[in-house]
LUMKOL-383520 format. One line per 8 residues: number of its first residue (from 1); for each residue x, y, z of C-alpha. Coordinates in steps of 0.2 Angstrom, whole numbers. Layout:
BEGIN
NUM> X,Y,Z  ...
REM end
This chain:
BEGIN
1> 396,951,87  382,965,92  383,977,105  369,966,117  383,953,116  399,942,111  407,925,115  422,929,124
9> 435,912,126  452,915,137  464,899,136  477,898,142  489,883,150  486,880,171  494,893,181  493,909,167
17> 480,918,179  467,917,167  454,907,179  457,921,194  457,936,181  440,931,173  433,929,192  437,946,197
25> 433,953,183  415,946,183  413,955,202  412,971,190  402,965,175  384,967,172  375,956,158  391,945,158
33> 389,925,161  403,917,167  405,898,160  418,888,169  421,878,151  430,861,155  427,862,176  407,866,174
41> 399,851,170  397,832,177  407,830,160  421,840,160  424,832,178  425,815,172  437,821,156  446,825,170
49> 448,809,179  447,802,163  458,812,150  450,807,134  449,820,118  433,814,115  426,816,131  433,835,132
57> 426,839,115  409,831,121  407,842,134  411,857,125  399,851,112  385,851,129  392,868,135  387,875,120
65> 371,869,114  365,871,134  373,886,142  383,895,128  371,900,116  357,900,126  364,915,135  369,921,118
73> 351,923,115  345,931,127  358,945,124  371,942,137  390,942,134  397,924,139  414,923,146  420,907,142
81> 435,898,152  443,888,141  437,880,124  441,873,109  460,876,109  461,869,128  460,852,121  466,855,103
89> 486,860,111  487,844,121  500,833,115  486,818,113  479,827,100  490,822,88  484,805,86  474,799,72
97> 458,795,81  459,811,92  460,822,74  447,812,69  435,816,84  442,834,81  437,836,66  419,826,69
105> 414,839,82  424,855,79  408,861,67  398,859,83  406,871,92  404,893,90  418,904,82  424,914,100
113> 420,935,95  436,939,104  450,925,107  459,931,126  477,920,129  484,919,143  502,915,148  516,918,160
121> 534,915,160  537,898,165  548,901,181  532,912,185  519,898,181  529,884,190  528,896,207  511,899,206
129> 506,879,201  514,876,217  508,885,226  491,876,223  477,869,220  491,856,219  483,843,207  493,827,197
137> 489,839,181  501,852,191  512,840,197  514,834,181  519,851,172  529,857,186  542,840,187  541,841,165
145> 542,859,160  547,854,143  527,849,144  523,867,145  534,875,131  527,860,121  509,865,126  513,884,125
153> 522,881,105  503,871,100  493,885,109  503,899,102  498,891,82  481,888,86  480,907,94  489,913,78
161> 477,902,66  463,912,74  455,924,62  446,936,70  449,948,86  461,940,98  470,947,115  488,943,123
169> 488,944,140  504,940,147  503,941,168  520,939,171  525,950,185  507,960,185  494,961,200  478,951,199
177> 470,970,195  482,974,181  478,959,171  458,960,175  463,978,166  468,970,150  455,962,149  441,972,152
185> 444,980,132  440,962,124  423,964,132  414,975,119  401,984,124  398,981,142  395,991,153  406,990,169
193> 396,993,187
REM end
């Protein structure tokens, strides 16, 4: 990481306020681009219609070969929502041929400079998933939360098999502007407007 700039990646599972805090931080952010990760791109949107580990990884492969290091090179800081361990903590994951694709593209992807999670209690996260957008993805976490400590246990050994500078945000109970406030220190050397 140099002080022109630094791959930031937040994850988190839908509804920890990760997407909302990113977006306000961004109105105060100069040299910072802002990549939407698995919503951004023509592929991420058919992963979604489509939930295939392969397709995911794909498109992350794309995102970074065409907007992530690009960006990168011409010094800016990219904020990056959602990435590699999005799509690793899914249960599916576990099957042969998703480890498999896993482990063919995972090379292709860049090392985050600073790892952000995200989380919120679960009586919190269920409140704010319907509160909407009320998609089948929320639908489907709200009526199984045993689908979302699942997803939180797989996310939490990912984040704590990261080896480098990583963040715990946890927005439970906390304004939109106190989380942007934690997160603004994982953004090195960037000056806010």
């Amino acid at each position: 990481m140099s002080a022109l700039n630094a791959f930031i990646v937040c994850e988190g599972l839908d509804g920890a306020g990760k997407t909302t805090a990113i977006q306000h931080a961004m109105k105060n952010l100069d040299g910072v681009v802002y990549n939407k990760g698995l919503n951004g791109t023509w592929l991420g949107k058919l992963g979604k219609r489509i939930p295939i580990t392969l397709l995911f990884l794909v498109d992350l492969v794309y995102q970074t070969y065409f907007a992530i290091k690009p960006s990168l090179k011409q010094g800016k800081t990219v904020i990056q929502d959602r990435y590699d361990l999005s799509v690793l903590s899914h249960p599916d994951t576990d099957k042969w041929y998703n480890r498999l694709c896993a482990a063919l593209l995972r090379p292709f992807l860049l090392k985050p400079d600073v790892l952000v999670y995200f989380t919120v209690s679960q009586d919190e996260r269920i409140k704010r998933l319907r509160k909407g957008p009320y998609n089948f993805y929320h639908r489907l976490l709200v009526e199984n939360p045993d689908l979302i400590s699942e997803r939180e246990k797989q996310y939490q050994k990912l984040y704590d098999c990261f080896d480098g500078p990583k963040l715990t945000i946890d927005t439970t109970g906390k304004t939109i502007e106190q989380s942007v406030n934690e997160l603004y220190p994982a953004i090195p050397k960037n000056p806010i407007l």
